[in-house]
N, C-alpha and C positions, 0 to 999 in steps of 0.2 A: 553261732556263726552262719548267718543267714546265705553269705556267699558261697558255704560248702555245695549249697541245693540247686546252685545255675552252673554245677562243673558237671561232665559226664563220668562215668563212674572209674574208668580209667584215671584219670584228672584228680577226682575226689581222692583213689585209693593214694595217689602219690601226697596231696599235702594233709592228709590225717595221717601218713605212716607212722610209725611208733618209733623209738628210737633204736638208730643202730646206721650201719650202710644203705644207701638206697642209690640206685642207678635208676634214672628217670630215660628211656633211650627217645625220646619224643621226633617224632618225623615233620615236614615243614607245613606250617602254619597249625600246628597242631594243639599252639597255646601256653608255649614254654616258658616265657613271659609271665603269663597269669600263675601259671602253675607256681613257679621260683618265688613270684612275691606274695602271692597267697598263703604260700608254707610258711612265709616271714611271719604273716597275719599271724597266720595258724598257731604257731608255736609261740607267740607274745600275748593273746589273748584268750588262747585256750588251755596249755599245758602251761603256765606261767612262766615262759623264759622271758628274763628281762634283755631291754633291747643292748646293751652290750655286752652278755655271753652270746652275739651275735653276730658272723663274720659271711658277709655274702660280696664274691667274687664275680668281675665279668669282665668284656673285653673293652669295652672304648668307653667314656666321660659320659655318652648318647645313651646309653644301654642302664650303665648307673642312676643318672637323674631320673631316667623315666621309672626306673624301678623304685626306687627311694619316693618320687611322688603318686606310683599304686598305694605303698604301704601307710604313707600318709595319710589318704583319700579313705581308705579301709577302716583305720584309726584314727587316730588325731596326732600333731606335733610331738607331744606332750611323751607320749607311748611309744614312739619310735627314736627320744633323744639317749645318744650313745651308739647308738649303733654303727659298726663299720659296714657301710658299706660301700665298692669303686671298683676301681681295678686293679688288677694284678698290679701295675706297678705302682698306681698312686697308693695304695695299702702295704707294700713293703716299702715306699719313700719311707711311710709314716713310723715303721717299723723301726728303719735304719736310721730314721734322727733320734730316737728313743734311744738305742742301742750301741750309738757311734762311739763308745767308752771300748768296746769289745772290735773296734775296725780299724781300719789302715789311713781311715778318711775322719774329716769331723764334720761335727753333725749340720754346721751351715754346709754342706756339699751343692754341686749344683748337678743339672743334669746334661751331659750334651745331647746336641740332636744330632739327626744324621749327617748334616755336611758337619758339625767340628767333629765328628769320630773322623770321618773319611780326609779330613783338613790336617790331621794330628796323623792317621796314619801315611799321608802322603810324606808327612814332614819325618818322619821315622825310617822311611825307604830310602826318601835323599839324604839323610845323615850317614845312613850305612851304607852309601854306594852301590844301590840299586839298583838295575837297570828299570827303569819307570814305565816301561813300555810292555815289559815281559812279568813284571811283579806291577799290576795296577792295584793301584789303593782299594778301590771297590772291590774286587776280587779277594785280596788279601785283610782286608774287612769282613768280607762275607765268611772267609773262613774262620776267624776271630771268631765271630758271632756264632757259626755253625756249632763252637768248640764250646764255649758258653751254654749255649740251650745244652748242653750233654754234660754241663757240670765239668767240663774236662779245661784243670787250673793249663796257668804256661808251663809247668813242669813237667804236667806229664800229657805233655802234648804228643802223637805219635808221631814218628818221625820216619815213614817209611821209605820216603823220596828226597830228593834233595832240596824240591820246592815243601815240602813239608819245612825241613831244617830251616830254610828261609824266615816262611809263617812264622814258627815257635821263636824265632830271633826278633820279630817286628812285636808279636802280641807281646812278648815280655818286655819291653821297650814300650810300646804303646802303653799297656800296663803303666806301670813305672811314670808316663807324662801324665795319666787320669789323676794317678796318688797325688803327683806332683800338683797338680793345678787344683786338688779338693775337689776333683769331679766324678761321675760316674757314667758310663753309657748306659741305655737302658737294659741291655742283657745284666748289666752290674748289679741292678735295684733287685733283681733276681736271685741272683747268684749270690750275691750277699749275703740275703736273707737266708736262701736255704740252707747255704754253709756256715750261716750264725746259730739258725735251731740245730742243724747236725752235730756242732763242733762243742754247741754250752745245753748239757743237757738242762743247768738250769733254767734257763731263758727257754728253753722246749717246753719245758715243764707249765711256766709261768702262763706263756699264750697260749698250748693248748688246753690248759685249765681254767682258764680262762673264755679263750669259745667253748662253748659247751657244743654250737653248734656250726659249723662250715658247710656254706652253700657254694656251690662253683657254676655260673650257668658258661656254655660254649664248650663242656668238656672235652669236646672230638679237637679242640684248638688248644690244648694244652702242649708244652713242648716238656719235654724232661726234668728243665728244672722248676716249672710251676705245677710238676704233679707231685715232684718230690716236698715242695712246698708247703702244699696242703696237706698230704700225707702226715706230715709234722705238725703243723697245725690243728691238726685232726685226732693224734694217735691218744690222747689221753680220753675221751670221751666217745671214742668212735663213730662220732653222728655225723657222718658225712655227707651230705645229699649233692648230687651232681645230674645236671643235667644237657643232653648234649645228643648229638647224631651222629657215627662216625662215617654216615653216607653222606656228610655234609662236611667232611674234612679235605678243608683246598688250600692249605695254608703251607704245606710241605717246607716249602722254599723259606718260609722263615722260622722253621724250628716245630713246625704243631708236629705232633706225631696221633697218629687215630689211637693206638695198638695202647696211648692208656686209657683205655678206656677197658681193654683185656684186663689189663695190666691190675685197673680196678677192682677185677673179678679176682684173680689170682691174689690180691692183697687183702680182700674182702671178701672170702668165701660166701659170708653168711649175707653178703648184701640182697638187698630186696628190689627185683630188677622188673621196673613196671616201661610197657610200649605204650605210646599215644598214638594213632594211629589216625583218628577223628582229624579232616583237616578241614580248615573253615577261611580259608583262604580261595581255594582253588575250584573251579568245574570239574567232575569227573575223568571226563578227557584230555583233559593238561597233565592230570596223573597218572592217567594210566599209560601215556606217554614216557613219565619220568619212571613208572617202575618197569617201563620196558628198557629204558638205560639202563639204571642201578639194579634190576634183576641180574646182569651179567656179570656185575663184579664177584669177587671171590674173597674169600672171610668174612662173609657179613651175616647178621642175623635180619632175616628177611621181617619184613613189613608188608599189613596190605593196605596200602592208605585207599580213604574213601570219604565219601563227602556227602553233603545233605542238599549239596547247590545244585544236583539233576547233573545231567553230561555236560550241557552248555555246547558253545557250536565247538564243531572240529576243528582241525592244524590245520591251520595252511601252510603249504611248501611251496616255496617258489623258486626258482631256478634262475637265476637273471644271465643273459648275454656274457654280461662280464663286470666289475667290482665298482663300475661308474651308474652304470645301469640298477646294480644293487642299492647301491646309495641314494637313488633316485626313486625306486620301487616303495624304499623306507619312506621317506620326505613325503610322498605322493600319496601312502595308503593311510601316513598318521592327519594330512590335510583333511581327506575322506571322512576319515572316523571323526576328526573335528568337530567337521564344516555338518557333519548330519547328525550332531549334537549327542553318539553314542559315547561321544568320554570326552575328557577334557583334555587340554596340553598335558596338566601336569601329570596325570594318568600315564603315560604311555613312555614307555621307556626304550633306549636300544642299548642291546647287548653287544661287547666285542671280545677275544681273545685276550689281544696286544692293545696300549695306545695307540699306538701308531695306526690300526686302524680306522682311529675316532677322523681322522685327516679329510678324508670325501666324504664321508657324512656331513662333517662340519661343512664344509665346502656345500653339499646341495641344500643343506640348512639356510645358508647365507644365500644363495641363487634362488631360492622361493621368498627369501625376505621373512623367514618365521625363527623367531626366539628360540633357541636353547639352552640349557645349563650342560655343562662339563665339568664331572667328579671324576679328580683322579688330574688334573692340570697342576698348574704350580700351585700349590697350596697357601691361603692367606699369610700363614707362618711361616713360608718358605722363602719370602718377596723381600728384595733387598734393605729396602727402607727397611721394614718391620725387623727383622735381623739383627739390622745395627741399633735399634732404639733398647729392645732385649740384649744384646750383649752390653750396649754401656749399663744397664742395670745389675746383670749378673756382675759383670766387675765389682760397681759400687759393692756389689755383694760378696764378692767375692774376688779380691785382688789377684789371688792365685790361678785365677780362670786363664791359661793361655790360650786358647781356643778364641775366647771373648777377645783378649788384649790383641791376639794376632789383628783381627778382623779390623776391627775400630781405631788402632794405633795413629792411620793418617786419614780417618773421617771425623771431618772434614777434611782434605790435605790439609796439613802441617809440619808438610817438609820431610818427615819419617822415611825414609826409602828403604828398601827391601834388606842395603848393604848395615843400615844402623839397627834394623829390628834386628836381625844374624847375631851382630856384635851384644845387642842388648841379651839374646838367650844365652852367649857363651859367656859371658859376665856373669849371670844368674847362675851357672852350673858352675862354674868356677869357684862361687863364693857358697854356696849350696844352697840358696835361696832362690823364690821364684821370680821370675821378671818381673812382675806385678808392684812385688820389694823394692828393686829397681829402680824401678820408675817412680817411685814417689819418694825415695829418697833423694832424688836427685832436684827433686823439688825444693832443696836444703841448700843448690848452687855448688861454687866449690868446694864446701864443706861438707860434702857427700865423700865418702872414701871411694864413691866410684867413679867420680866425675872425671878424673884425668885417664879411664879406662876405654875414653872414647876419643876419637880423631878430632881436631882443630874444633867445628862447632857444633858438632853433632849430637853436642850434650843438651843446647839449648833448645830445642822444640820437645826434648823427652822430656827434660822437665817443668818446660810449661804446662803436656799434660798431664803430668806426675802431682805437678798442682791442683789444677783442675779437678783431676779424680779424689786429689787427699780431701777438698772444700766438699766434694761433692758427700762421700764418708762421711765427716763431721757432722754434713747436713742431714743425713739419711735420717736418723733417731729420730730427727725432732719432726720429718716431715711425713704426709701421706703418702703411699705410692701414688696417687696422682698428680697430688704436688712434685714430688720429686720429678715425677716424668714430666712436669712444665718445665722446670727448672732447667734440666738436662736441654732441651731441647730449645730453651731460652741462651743458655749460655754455650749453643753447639753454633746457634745462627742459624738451623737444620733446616729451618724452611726456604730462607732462602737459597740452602745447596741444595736440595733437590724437588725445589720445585721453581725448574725454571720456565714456565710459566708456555712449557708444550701439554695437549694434550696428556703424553704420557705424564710429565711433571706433576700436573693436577691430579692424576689420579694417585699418584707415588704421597702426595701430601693428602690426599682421602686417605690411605693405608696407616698413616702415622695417624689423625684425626679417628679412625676405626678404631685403633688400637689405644688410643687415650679413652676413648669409652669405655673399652675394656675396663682399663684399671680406674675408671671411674667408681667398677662396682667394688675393688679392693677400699677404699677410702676406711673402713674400718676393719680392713684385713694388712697380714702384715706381704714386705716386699717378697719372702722366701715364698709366700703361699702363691703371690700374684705367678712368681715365676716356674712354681712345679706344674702352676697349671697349664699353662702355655709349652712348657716342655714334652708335656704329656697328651696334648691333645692328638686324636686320632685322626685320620683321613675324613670317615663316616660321621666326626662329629660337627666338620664343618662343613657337609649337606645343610644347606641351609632349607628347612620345610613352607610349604606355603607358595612355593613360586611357580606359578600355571605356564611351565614350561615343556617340553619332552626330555628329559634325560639320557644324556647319552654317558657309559661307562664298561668299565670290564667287566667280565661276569664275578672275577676277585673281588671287584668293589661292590657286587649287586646283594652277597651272602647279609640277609638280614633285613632286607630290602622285600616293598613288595608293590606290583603296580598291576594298574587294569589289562592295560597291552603290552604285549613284550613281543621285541622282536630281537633273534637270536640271529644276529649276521655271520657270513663268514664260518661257515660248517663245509669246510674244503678239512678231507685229509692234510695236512702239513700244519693248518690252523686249532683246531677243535678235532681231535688232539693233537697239539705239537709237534712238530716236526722232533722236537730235542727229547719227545716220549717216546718215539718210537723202538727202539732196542733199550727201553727201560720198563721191567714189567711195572714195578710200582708207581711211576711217574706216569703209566697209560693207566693206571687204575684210577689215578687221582684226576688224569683229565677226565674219564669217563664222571667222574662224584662232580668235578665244576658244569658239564653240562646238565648234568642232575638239579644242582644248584638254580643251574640258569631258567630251565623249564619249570623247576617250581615257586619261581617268583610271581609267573601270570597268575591272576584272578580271573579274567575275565576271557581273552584274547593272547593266541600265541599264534606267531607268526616263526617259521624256520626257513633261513636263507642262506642260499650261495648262489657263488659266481660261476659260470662254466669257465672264464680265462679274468685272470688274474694280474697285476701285476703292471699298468700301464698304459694307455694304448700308445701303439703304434710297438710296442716289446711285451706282450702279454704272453703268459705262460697258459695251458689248460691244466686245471686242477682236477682232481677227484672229489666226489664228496664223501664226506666226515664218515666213516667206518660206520660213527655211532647210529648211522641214520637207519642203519639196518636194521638197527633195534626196536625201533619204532613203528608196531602195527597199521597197517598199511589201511585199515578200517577207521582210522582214526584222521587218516589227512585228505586233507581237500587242496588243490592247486592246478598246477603246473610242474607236469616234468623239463628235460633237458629235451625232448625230441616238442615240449609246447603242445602234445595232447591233456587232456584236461582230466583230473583227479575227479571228477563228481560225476556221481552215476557209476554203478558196474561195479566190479572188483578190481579196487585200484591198482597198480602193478606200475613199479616206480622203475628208471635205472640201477639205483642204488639198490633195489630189493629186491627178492625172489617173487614170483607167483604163487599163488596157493596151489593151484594145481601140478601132476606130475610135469617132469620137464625130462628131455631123455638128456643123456649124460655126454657131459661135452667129451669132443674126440681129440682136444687144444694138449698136450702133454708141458709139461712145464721144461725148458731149455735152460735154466738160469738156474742155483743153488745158493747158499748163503755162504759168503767169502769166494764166491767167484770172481774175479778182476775182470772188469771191462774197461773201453775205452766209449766214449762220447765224441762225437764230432767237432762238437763248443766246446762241452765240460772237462775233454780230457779223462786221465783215471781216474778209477772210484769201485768200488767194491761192492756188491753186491747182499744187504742186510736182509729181505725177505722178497717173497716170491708165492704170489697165488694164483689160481684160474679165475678168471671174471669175464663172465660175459661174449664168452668167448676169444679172448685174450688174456695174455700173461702180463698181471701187475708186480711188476719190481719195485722195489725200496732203493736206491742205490744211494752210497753216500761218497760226494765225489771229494777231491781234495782241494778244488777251488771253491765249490758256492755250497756246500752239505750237504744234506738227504732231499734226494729228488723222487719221485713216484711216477713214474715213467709204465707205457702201453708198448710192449718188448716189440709188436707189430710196425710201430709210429719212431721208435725209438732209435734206429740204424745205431746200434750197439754193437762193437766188436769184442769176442771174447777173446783174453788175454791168455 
């Protein structure tokens, strides 16, 4: 194994370990990648595992193919066929069509995306007389999902509050319309699975005897039910290898929890716990920036990353006027670095918080006339056209899809209105069949037993499409998916509805034209695979590479990501970290890991900014900056402060930061307490969450009851205490 000898010894001890547990904790650019698909090598050419007692996990489509074509490259075809390897969910799709004898669902299921879960639960809130305004679908979705990642069924959902009882009355219901339409959301492909290996020990038996060995890479991004997954999948042979960071866990919000990675240890005593530390991504000094962040967090097992690239230049920090100014500093400094041939467009990235902040970057972007790309926009799979071409297919696939049926019913118009689809579901529940039934029975005329279930003539456009979709079925078997998707779109007229022949029109029929490429490449693949794939696509996988632009995204979307220049905008208190962290210890611990994140994306170039006023001009608020900034050795940056003297030369000494030298001790006493009531002159009441000495002034947290948590200078502030 020639390639053991170009790994550093770290590296090497991880993919020659012997079998048993192993926890890989690898820190960023440290080679995670190499390491995971090396071990695949490792263990198919070395110790003779064949390539399907082989099960390696990760997070998006992107992450899989490239790993699957290291292993190729190392090997040949030939050595690597059988092997599973994808992601968490396209490996329990695959799982759940196997096994759909033992489930609630059959094995053609489909999958929905995010708008039909949120389309279905909206549709569950208005049946039960919900107030729509106070129980929002996304909201009462996200709880759905919360309960999901924790394995926690609708029964024993907890029910402490009244809006809880609400929740457990929609998710059972909800529930109940996935069964009903033979679909699953993606927490489902999950959930499923684990409560399949849980509940048949022999099916546990079968796959984890079967992998001899379970790779997991992104282990800090696991959520509850995909540690309990592999757990299972793992327990018969115990060879679990995982690799992962949990200074690099920013996924909170949708289910990842760091703590299995504890959890790891406490389940696997005897695991073999190797650090990467070697980073070959970064300059010195970009690092030792980010272990001045992640040094302060609490629970972690410390790292010294370090690197063979020399220091490289220092931080710059820059302080802009205000968040127009900021946006303008970006534009202007990545032109600079251009235009004098130090990086390229697509080199250089910028970091934000929110979307919402991408708004005036965009905007000075388009004012200097220079390209960007935007990750993290409406998604190619998100775009209306593309939407309705995949659901009239999931249909054909699947009649029972209301989710699909809803959507597509009068696209084209064909007369369908809101009051006949209603009538069309209550028919369907009536007779205990799903609308899908329905509707192409009624393709049969008056000799439908349901046709006189409908008012004067509202029978006739449901069964024209009921026709339509029964021709289109018949057709399915015999044809390609990309026949088929001619066909549809032949006998929709679909180009001439939307593309009427505006600008946006054209590119609406580009999007349909994109996605007939797609299933282009299905031509010897079947319709179920064209459409797991499209269901499952990630954010990250449709980055498109190659495009010599500057990138602008969140730091959520940056994890994995790695570019020459980076600039980190918007490090104001209330932003980096969140205003919504602040009286949440763990949720300020997880902003502190995303600015981690963000700083260790630079290779080459790190730039750190904020705004001194925020918010507008002509209503601009002044901000604070970012807590975290403190953290960051003050030998390390070069710029501009807020008062516009200059970082280079001397012993830096920032606002945000202390001096090295002694400083005598402020004489300022703190006035404010936490849960003191104050009044605001604007803002009105609000209460008082924290309170510090800065600078000679008292910094207040306050959270008011009109606009939330403000960070307020008790001096500047004309606060009344209540």
């Amino acid at each position: 194994m020639d390639f053991l000898n170009k790994l550093n010894p770290q590296q090497r001890q991880a993919v020659s370990a012997g079998d048993g547990p192993v926890l890989v904790v690898a820190g960023p650019g440290s080679g995670k990648t190499r390491v995971l698909t090396q071990r695949i090598a490792y263990l198919i050419a070395s110790e003779g595992v064949r390539p399907w007692q082989i099960l390696a996990v990760t997070f998006t489509n992107k992450a899989a193919r490239e790993m699957e074509a290291r292993v190729k490259a190392m090997l040949n075809e030939q050595a690597t066929e059988g092997m599973w390897l994808g992601t968490f969910h396209s490996i329990c799709a695959r799982i759940l069509r196997k096994e759909a004898d033992l489930l609630p669902i059959q094995s053609n299921f489909v999958i929905f995306d995010a708008d039909d879960q949120e389309r279905i639960v909206k549709g569950v809130i208005k049946e039960l007389n919900l107030n729509e305004k106070l129980y929002r679908a996304v909201s009462v979705h996200a709880a759905i999902s919360r309960a999901k990642n924790e394995l926690i069924g609708t029964d024993d959902y907890p029910t402490n509050t009244y809006r809880d009882e609400v929740v457990k009355r929609v998710y059972a219901e909800y529930q109940k319309r996935l069964i009903a339409s033979n679909a699953v959301d993606f927490d489902d492909l999950l959930v499923y699975t684990a409560k399949l290996l849980e509940d048949n020990p022999t099916v546990r038996e079968k796959y984890s005897q079967k992998f001899r060995h379970v790779l997991v890479d992104e282990f800090q991004d696991t959520n509850l039910a995909q540690y309990a997954l592999v757990k299972h999948l793992a327990s018969h042979h115990r060879n679990i290898f995982c690799v992962g960071d949990p200074d690099q866990s920013i996924y909170r919000w949708r289910g990842a929890d760091w703590r299995n990675v504890q959890r790891f240890e406490q389940d696997f005593p005897e695991a073999h716990v190797i650090l990467l530390e070697q980073n070959y991504r970064s300059h010195q000094n970009i690092l030792n920036a980010a272990m001045g962040v992640i040094d302060r967090a609490h629970n972690r097992r410390k790292k010294r990353l370090f690197s063979d690239r020399g220091n490289g230049e220092k931080i710059f920090f820059y302080e802009a006027p205000d968040d127009y100014a900021e946006a303008s500093f970006v534009v202007d400094t990545i032109a600079q670095l251009v235009a004098s041939g130090k990086f390229e467009p697509g080199e250089c990235a910028v970091m934000y918080r929110t979307n919402a902040q991408s708004r005036l970057i965009e905007e000075a972007f388009l004012q200097a006339r220079l390209p960007y790309r935007l990750v993290g926009a409406q998604r190619f799979y998100g775009r209306r056209e593309v939407k309705d071409i995949i659901s009239f297919l999931r249909l054909i696939h699947n009649p029972a899809d209301e989710a699909s049926l809803d959507r597509v019913i009068n696209v084209p118009p064909r007369g369908i209105g809101d009051k006949t689809l209603t009538t069309l579901h209550i028919v369907a529940r009536q007779n205990s069949v799903s609308p899908g039934t329905v509707l192409t029975d009624l393709a049969r005329g008056a000799e439908s037993p349901f046709w006189n279930s409908f008012a004067g003539r509202a029978a006739i456009p449901l069964a024209d499409f009921g026709g339509t979709l029964a021709n289109w079925r018949a057709l399915a078997p015999m044809l390609t998916v990309p026949e088929l998707f001619t066909h549809i779109v032949a006998d929709l007229n679909y180009k001439e509805y939307i593309d009427d022949e505006t600008e946006e029109g054209t590119d609406r029929w580009e999007n349909v034209q994109e996605l007939k490429r797609l299933a282009e490449e299905y031509s010897t693949r079947t319709l179920e695979e064209f459409l797991e794939n499209v269901a499952l696509v990630a954010d990250q996988d449709t980055i498109k590479d190659n495009v010599n632009a500057p990138t602008l995204l969140t730091l959520h979307a940056a994890k994995g990501l790695e570019f020459g220049a980076v600039f980190l905008v918007g490090l104001d208190d209330g932003i980096v970290p969140h205003s919504r962290s602040f009286d949440e210890p763990e949720s300020m611990e997880e902003e502190r890991r995303l600015l981690y994140v963000g700083i260790t994306r630079a290779k080459d170039r790190l730039y750190l900014i904020r705004a001194i006023q925020r918010g507008g001009r002509g209503m601009a608020e002044e901000t604070y900056p970012s807590r975290f900034l403190d953290d960051i050795p003050t030998d390390l940056l070069v710029g501009k402060t807020r008062t516009g003297r200059s970082l280079r030369g001397g012993p830096p000494e920032t606002k945000w930061s202390l001096p090295s030298g002694p400083r005598s001790a402020s004489v300022i006493e703190a006035k404010y307490r936490a849960g003191t009531r104050v009044k605001h002159p604007t803002w009105g009441e609000g209460m008082v969450i924290d309170s510090k000495i800065q600078d000679d002034d008292e910094i207040i947290d306050v959270v008011f009851e009109s606009v939330g948590i403000k960070r307020l200078a008790a001096s500047l502030a004309n606060l009344k205490i209540l």
